[in-house]
N, C-alpha and C positions, 0 to 999 in steps of 0.2 A: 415553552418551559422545558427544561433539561432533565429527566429523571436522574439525582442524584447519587445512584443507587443501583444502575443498571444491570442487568447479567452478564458473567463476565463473556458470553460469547456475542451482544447483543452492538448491533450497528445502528448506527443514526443514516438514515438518506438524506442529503440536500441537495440544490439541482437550482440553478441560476438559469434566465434565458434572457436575464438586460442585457449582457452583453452583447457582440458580433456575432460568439458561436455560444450554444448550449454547455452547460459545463452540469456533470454530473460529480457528485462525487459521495462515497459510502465510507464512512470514519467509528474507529470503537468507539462504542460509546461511554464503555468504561473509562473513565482517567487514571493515569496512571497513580503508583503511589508512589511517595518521593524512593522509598527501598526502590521500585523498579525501575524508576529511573535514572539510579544510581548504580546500578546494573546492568542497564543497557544504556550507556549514555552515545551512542553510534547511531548515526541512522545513513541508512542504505537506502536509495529512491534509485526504482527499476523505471526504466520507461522503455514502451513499446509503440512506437511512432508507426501508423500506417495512412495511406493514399486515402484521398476521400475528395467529396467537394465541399468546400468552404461549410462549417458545420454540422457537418456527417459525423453520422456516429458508424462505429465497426459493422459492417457486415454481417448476419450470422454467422457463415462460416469463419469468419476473423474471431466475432464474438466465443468460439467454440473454442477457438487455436487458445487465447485468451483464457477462460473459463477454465482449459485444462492445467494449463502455467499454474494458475493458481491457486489451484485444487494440490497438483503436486508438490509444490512449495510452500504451501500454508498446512499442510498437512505432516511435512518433512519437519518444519519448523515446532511446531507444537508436540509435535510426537520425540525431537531432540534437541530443543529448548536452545536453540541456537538464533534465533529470532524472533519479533513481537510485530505482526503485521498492524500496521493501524490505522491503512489510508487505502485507498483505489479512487483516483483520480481521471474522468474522460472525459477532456476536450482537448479543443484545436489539432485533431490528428494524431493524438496521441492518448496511451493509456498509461499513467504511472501508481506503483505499489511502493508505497513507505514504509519500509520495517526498522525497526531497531534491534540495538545486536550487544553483544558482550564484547566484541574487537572482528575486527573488518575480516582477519585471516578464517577465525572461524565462520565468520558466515559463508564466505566462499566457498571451501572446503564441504559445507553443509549444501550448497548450493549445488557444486558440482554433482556431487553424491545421488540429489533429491532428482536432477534433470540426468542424470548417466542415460542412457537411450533414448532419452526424449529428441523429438527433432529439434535441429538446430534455431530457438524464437531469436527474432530480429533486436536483442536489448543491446540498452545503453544503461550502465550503471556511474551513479557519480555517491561519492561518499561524503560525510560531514562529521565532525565531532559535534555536538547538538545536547548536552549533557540537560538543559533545559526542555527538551522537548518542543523546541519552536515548533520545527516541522510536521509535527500535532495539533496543536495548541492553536495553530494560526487557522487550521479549518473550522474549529466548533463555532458556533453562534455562543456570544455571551448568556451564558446560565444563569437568567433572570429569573 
């Protein structure tokens, strides 16, 4: 059962292992309200692909490189409301973060700012207009 009601800082874990590989993934558990999502109707999916063998999860130290990304960026984001992180996705070799945004330029912009001396992380960003929030939506378990 899905608390209806959640804190808005407050994550759900779920974590698969039918598959080939292990798949983790940690999603707000808050849902959005239609306001926000009429406000961020953009979504941004960061992926950070590393080496492994067939079902490997990160390494610590990857796990750390990782950890700091996202410490800087979800904390750039919240402190200047230029994005709504609401996913952390890890399988198959790869880690991806789903945020949504107000328009792609400013996330960017926020983006560069948030990593400025950071070391160069190995991403790939791909963008969406998503004014539904699929790319949310499609992780919960149905809220029975």
């Amino acid at each position: 059962m899905i608390d209806r009601d959640p804190d808005a800082n407050a994550w759900l874990f779920l974590t698969s292992s039918g598959r080939d590989t292990p798949l983790v993934v940690r999603v707000r558990a808050r849902r959005p309200s239609e306001d926000e999502r009429e406000e961020s109707p953009n979504l941004v999916v960061i992926r950070w692909a590393y080496e492994g063998e067939a079902g490997a999860f990160p390494d610590e130290d990857l796990l750390t490189d990782m950890a700091s990304l996202e410490e800087q960026l979800f904390t750039a984001m919240e402190h200047d409301g230029w994005g709504t992180g609401v996913a952390v996705i890890t399988a198959s070799g790869a880690r991806e973060w789903r945020i949504y945004t107000q328009d792609f330029e400013r996330f960017q912009d926020g983006l560069n700012e948030a990593l400025a001396g950071a070391p160069q992380y190995p991403l790939e960003f791909t963008t969406f207009e998503d004014p539904d929030w699929s790319g949310y939506f499609e992780l919960l378990p149905d809220p029975a």
